[in-house]
TORMIKOL-206581 format. One record per atom (N, C-alpha, C): x, y, z; residue number from 0; atom name. Coordinates in pm, whole numbers. Example, Ala and Ser with C-alpha at 12.3 -4.5 7.8 and 13.67 -1.06 7.14 Angstrom:
BEGIN
((1319; -569; 780); 0; N) ((1230; -450; 780); 0; CA) ((1320; -330; 780); 0; C) ((1285; -225; 708); 1; N) ((1367; -106; 714); 1; CA) ((1290; 3; 787); 1; C) 
This chain:
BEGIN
((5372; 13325; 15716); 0; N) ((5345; 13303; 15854); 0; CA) ((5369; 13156; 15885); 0; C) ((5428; 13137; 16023); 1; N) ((5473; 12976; 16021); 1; CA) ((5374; 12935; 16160); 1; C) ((5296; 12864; 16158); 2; N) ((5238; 12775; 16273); 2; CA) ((5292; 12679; 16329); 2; C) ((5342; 12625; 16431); 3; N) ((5351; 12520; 16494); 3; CA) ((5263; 12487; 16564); 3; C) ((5249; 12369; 16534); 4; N) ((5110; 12262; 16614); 4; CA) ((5159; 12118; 16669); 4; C) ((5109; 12143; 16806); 5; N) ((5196; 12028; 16915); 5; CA) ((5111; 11938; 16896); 5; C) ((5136; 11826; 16880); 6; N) ((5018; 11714; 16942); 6; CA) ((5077; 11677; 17096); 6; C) ((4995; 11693; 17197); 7; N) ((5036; 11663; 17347); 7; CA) ((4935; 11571; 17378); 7; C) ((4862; 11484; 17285); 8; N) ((4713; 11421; 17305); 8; CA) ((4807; 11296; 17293); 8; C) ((4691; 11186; 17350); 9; N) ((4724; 11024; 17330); 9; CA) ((4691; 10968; 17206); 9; C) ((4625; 11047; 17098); 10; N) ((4629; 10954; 17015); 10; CA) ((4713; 11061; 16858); 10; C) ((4701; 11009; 16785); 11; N) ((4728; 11084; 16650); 11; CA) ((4609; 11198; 16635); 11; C) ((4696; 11346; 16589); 12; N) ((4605; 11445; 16584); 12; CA) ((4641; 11499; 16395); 12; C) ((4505; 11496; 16369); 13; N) ((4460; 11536; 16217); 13; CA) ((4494; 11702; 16174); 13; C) ((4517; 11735; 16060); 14; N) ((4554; 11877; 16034); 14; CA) ((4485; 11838; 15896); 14; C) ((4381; 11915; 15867); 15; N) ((4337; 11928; 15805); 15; CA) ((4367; 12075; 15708); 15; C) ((4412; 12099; 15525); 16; N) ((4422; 12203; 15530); 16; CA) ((4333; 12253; 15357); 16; C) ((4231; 12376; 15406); 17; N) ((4097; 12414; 15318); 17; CA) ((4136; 12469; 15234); 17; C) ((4158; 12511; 15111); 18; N) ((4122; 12459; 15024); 18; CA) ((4146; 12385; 14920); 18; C) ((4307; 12368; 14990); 19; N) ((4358; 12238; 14921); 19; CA) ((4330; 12135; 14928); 19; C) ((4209; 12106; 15029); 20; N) ((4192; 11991; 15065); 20; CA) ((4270; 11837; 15121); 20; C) ((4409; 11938; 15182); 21; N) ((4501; 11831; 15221); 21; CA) ((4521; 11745; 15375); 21; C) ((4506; 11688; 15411); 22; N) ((4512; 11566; 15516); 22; CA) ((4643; 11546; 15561); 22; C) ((4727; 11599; 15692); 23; N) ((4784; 11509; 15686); 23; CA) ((4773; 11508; 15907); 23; C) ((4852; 11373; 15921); 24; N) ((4824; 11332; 16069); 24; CA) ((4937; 11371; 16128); 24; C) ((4969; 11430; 16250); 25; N) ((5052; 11370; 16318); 25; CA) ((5051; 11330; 16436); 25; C) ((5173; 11235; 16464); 26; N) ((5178; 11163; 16564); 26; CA) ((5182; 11222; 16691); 26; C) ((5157; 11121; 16769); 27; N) ((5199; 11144; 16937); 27; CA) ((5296; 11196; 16921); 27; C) ((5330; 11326; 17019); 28; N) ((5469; 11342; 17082); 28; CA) ((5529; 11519; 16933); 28; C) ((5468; 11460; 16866); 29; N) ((5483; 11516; 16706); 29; CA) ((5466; 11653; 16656); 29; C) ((5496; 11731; 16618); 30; N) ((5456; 11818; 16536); 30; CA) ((5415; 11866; 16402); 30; C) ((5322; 11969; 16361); 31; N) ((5368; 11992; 16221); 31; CA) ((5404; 12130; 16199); 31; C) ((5433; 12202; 16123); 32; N) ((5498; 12329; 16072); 32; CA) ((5415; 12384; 15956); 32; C) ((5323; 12484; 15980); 33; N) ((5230; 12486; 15847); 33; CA) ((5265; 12656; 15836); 33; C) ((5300; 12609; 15719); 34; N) ((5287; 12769; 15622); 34; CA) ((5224; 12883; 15571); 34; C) ((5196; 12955; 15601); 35; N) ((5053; 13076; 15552); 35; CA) ((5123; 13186; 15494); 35; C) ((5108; 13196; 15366); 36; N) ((5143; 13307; 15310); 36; CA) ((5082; 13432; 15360); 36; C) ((5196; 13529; 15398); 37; N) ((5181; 13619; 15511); 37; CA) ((5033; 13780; 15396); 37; C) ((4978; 13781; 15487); 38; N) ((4849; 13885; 15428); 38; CA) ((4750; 13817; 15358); 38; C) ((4726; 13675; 15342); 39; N) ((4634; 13635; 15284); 39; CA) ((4518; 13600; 15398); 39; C) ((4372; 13584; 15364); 40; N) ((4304; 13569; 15468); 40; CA) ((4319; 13401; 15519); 40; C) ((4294; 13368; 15656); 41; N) ((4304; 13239; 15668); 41; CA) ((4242; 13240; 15832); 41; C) ((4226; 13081; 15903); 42; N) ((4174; 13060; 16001); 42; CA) ((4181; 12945; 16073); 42; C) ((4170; 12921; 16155); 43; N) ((4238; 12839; 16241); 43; CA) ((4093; 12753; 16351); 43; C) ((4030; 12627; 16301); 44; N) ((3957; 12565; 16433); 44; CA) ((4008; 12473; 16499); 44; C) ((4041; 12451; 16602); 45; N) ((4053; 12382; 16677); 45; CA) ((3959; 12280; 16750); 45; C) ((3948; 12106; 16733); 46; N) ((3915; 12036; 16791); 46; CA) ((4000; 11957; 16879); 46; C) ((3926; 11892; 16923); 47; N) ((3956; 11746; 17040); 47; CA) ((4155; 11743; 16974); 47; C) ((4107; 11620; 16862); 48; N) ((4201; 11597; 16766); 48; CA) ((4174; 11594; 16666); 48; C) ((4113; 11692; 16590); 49; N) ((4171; 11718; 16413); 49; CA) ((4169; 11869; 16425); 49; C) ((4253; 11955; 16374); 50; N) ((4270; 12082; 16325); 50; CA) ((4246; 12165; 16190); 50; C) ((4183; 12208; 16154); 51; N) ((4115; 12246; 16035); 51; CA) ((4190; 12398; 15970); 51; C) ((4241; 12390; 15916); 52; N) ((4296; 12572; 15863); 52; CA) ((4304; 12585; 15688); 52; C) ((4217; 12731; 15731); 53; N) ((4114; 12719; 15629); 53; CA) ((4237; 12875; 15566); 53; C) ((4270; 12824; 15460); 54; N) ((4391; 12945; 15375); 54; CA) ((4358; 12959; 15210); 54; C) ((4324; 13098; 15181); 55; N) ((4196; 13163; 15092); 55; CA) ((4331; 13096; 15009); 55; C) ((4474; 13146; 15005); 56; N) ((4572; 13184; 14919); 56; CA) ((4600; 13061; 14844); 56; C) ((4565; 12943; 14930); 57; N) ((4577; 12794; 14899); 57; CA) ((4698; 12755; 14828); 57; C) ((4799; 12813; 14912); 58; N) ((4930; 12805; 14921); 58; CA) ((4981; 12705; 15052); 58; C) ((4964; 12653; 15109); 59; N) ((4973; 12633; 15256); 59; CA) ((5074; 12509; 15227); 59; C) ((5205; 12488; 15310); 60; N) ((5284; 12385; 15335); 60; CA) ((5251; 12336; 15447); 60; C) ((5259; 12215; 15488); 61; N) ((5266; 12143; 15609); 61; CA) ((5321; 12052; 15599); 61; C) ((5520; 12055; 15735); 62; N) ((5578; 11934; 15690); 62; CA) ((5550; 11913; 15870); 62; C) ((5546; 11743; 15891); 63; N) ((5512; 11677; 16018); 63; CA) ((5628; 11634; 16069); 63; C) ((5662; 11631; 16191); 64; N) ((5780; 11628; 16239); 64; CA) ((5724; 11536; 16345); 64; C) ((5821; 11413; 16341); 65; N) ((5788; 11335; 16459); 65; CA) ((5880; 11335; 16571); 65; C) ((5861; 11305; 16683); 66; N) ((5923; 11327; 16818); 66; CA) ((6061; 11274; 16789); 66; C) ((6092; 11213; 16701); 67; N) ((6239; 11174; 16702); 67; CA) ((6305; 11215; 16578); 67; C) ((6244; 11301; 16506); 68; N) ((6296; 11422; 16400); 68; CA) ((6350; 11499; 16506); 68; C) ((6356; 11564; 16606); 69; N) ((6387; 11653; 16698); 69; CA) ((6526; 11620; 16708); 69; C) ((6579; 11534; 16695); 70; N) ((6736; 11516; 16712); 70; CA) ((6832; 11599; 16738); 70; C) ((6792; 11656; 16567); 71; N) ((6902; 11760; 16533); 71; CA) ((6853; 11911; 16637); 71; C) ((6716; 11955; 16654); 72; N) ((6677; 12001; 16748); 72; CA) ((6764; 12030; 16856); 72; C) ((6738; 11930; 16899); 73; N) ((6840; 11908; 17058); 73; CA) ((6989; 11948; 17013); 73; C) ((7026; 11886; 16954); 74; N) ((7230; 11894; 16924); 74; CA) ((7206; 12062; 16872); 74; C) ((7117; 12123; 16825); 75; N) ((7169; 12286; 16796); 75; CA) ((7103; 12350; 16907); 75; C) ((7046; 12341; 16980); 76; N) ((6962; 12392; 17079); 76; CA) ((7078; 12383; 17243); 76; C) ((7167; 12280; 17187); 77; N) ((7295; 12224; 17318); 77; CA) ((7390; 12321; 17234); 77; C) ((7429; 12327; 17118); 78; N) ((7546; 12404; 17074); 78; CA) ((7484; 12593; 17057); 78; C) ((7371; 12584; 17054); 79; N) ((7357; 12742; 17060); 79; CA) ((7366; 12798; 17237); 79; C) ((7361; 12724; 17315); 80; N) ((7334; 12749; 17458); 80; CA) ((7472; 12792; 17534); 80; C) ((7556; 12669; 17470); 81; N) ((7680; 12685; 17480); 81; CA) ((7820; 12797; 17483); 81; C) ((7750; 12815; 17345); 82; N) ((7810; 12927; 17225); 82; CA) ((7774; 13055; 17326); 82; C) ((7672; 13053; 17348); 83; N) ((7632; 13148; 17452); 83; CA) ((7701; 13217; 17584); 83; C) ((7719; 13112; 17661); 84; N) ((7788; 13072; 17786); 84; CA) ((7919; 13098; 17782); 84; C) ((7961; 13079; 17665); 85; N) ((8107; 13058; 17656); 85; CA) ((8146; 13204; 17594); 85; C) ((8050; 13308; 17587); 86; N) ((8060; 13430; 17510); 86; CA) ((8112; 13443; 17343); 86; C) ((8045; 13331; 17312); 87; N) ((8017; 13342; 17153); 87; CA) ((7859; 13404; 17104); 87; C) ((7814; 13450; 17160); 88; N) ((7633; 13529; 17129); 88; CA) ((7656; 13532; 16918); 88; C) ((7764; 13602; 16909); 89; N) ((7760; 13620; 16728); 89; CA) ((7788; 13486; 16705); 89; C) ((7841; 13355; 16702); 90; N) ((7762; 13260; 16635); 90; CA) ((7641; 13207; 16634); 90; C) ((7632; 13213; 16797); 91; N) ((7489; 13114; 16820); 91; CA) ((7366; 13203; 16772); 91; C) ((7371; 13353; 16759); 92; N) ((7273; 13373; 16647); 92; CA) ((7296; 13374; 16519); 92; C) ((7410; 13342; 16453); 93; N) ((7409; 13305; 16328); 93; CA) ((7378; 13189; 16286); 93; C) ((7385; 13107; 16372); 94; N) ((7296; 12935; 16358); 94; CA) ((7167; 12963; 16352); 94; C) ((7144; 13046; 16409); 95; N) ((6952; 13067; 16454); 95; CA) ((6915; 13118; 16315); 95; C) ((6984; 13240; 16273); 96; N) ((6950; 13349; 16128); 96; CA) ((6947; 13226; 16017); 96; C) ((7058; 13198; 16015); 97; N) ((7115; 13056; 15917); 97; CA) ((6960; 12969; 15911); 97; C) ((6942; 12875; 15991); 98; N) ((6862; 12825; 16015); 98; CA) ((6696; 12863; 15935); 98; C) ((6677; 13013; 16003); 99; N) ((6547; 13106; 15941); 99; CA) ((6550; 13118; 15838); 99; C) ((6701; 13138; 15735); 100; N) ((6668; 13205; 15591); 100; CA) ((6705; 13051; 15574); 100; C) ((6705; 12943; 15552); 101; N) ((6669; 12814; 15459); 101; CA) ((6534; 12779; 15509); 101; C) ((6469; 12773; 15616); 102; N) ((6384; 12687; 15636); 102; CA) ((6263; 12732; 15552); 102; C) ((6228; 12866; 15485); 103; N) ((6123; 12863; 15397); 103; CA) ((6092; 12765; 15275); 103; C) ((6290; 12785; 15202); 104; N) ((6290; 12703; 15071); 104; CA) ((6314; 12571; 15098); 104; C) ((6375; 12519; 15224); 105; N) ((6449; 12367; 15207); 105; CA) ((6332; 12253; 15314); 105; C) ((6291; 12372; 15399); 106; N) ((6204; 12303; 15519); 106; CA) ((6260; 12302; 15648); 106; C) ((6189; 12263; 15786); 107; N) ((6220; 12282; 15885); 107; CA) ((6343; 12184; 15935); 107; C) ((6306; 12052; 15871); 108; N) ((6426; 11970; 15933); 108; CA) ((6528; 11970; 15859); 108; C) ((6546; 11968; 15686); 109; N) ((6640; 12006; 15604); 109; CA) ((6737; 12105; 15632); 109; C) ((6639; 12222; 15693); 110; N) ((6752; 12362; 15748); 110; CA) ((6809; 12346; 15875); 110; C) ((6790; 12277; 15970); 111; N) ((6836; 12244; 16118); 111; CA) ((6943; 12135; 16075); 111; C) ((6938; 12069; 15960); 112; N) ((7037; 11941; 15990); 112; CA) ((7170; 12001; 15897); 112; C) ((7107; 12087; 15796); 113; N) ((7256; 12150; 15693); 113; CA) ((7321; 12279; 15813); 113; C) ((7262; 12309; 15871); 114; N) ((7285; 12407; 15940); 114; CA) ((7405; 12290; 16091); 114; C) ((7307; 12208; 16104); 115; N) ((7423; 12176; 16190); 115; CA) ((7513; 12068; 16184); 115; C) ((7447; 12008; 16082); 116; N) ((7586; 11967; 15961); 116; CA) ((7669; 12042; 15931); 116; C) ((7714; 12146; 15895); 117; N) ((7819; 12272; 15886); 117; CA) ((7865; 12294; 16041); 117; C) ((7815; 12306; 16158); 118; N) ((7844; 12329; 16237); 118; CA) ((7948; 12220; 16297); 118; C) ((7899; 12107; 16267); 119; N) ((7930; 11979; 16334); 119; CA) ((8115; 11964; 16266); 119; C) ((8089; 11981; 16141); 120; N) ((8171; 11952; 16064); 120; CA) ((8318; 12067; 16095); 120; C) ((8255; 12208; 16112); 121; N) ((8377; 12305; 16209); 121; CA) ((8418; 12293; 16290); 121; C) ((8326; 12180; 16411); 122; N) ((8365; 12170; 16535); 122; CA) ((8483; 12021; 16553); 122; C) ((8448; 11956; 16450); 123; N) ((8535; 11826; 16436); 123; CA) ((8619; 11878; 16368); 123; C) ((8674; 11988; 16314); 124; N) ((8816; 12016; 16242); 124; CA) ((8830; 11989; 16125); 124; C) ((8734; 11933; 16054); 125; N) ((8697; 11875; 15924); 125; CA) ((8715; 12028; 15797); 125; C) ((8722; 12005; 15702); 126; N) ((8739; 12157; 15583); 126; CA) ((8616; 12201; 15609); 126; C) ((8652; 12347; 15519); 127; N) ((8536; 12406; 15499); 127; CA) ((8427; 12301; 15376); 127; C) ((8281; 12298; 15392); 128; N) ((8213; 12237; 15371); 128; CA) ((8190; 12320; 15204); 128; C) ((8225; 12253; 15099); 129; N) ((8240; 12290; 14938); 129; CA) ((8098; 12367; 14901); 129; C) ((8111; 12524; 14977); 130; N) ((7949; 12549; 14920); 130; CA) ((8007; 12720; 14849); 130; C) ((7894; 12796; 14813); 131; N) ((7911; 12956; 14784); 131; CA) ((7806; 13016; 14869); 131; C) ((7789; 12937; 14960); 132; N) ((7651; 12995; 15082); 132; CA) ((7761; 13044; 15178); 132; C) ((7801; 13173; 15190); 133; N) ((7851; 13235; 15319); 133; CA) ((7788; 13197; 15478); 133; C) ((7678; 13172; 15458); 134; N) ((7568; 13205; 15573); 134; CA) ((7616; 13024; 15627); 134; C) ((7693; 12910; 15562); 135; N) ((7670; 12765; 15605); 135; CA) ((7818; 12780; 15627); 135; C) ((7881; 12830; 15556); 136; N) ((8053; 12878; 15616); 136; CA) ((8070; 12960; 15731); 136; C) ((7942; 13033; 15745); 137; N) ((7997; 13114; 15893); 137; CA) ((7930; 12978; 15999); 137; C) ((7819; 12909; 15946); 138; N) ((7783; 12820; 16064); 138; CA) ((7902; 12675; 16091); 138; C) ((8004; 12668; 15992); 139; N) ((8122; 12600; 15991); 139; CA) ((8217; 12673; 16103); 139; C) ((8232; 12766; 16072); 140; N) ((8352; 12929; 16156); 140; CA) ((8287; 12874; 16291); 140; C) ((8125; 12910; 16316); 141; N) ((8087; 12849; 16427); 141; CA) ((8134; 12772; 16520); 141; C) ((8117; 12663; 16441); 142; N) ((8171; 12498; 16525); 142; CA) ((8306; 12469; 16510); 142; C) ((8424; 12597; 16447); 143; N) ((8536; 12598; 16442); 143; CA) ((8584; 12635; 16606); 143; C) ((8482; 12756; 16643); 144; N) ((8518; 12863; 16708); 144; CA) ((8442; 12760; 16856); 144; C) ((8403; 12699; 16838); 145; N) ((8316; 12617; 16977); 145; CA) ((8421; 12488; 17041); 145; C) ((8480; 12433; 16897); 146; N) ((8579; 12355; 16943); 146; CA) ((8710; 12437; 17025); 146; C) ((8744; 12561; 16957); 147; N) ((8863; 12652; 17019); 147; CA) ((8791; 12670; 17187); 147; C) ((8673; 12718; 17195); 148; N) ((8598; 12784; 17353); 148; CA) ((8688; 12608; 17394); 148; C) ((8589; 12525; 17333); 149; N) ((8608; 12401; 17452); 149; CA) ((8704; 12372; 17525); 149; C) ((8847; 12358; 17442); 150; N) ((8953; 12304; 17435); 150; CA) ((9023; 12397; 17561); 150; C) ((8995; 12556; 17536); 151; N) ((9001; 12655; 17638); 151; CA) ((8985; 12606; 17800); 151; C) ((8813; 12572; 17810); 152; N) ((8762; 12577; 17903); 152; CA) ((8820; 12443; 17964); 152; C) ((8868; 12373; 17864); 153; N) ((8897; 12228; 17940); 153; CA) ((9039; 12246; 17928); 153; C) ((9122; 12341; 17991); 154; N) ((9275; 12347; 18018); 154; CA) ((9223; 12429; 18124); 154; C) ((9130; 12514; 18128); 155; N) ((9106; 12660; 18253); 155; CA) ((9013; 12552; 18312); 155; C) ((8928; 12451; 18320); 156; N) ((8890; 12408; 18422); 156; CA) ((8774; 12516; 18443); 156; C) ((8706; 12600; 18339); 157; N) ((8607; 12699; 18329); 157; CA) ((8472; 12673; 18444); 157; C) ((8457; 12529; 18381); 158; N) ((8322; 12455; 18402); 158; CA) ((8324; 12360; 18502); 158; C) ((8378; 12353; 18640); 159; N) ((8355; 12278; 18721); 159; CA) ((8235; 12238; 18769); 159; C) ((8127; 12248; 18761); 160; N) ((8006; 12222; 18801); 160; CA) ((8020; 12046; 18694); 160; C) ((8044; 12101; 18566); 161; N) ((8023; 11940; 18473); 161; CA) ((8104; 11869; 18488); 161; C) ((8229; 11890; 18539); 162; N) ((8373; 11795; 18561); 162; CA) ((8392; 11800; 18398); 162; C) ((8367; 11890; 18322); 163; N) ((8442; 11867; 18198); 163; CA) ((8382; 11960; 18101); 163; C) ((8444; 12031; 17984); 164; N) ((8432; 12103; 17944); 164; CA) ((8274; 12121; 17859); 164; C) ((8206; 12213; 17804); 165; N) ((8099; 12179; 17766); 165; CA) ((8000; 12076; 17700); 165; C) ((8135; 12040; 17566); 166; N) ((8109; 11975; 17438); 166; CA) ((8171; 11821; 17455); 166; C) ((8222; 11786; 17609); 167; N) ((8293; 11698; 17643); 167; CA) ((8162; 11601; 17695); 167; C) ((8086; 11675; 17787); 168; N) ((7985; 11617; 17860); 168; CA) ((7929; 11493; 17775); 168; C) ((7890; 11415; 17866); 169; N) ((7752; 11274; 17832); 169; CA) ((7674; 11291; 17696); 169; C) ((7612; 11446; 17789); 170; N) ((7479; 11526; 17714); 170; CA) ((7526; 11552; 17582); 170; C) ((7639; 11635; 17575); 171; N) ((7660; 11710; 17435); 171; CA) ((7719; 11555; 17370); 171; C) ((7835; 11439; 17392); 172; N) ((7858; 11371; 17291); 172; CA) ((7672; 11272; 17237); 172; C) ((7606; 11250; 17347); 173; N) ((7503; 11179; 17322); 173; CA) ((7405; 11295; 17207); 173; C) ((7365; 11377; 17233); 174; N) ((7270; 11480; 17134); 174; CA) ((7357; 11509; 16994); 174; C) ((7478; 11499; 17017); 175; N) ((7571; 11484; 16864); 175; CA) ((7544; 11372; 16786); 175; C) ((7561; 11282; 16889); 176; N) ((7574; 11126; 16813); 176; CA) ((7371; 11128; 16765); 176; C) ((7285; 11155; 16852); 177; N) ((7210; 11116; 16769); 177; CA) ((7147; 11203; 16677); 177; C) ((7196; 11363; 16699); 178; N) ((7169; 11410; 16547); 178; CA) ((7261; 11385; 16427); 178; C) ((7339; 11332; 16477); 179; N) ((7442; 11232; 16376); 179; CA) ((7371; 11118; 16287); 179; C) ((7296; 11029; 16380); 180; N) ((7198; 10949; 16329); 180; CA) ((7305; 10786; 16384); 180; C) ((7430; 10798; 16495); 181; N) ((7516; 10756; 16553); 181; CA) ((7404; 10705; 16655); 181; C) ((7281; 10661; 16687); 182; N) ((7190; 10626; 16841); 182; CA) ((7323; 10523; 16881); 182; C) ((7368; 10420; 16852); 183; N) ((7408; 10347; 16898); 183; CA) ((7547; 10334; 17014); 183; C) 
């Protein structure tokens, strides 16, 4: 079972987890991602700011994600929307599936950034990315197949509302560059 827990408070909010006895904070703006092995008993209190979850199985992960971990967030959240729009639906849920089957073993931000690291890397024309994971080659095919929509839409003039094709926009080079780790 996966929890997400927002902090929307002004100060740093506590996650406390029983019976591992583990501590950890997160920040303003922040999240964390906590793990519950699915059928075990467990429980959930809620204060002001500290959170307490109490898991018999004492298995429990919790990785903290701060407001500017979200990066990569944004840049697959702009390329799945897209993919969409542009009547690609079978990639942009294969980014999503992709995404679900790593994030148990690798983690939440590890699986969003290989995931759109492969993507990124199809959409720039770059090789296939040297793996035996089918599931990070189809999210390559992906960003193969997003660069082909674009290139489309920006000869058909698809998208007049943006004056430019999807992946052309402000938005999409800026959310690339900084799940790139490119802010500058």
């Amino acid at each position: 079972m996966r929890i997400p827990i927002r902090n929307k408070g002004k100060k740093p909010l506590t996650v406390f987890v029983e019976l591992q006895c583990d501590q950890f904070e997160v920040p303003v703006g922040g999240e964390a991602i906590v793990r519950l092995a699915d059928g075990r008993p467990h429980s959930i209190d809620v204060d002001s700011d500290w959170v307490t979850i109490w898991d018999e199985g004492g298995d429990a992960s919790v990785e903290v994600i701060s407001s500017s971990d979200k990066r990569v967030d944004e840049a697959l959240m702009l390329a799945r929307v897209w993919l969409r729009r542009m009547g690609a639906e079978a990639d942009a849920l294969r980014l999503d599936d992709t995404v679900e089957s790593l994030e148990p073993t690798i983690g939440y931000l590890a699986a969003r950034d290989r995931v759109f690291g492969a993507f990124y890397t199809g959409f720039t024309g770059h090789d296939v990315p040297p793996t035996n994971d089918e599931a990070i080659v189809a999210c390559w095919r992906a960003g193969a197949t997003a660069a082909r929509l674009n290139e489309v839409a920006r000869k058909a003039r698809t998208f007049p509302e943006l004056k430019a094709a999807p992946f052309d926009t402000d938005t999409a080079r800026t959310a690339f560059n900084r799940a790139l780790g490119n802010d500058s």
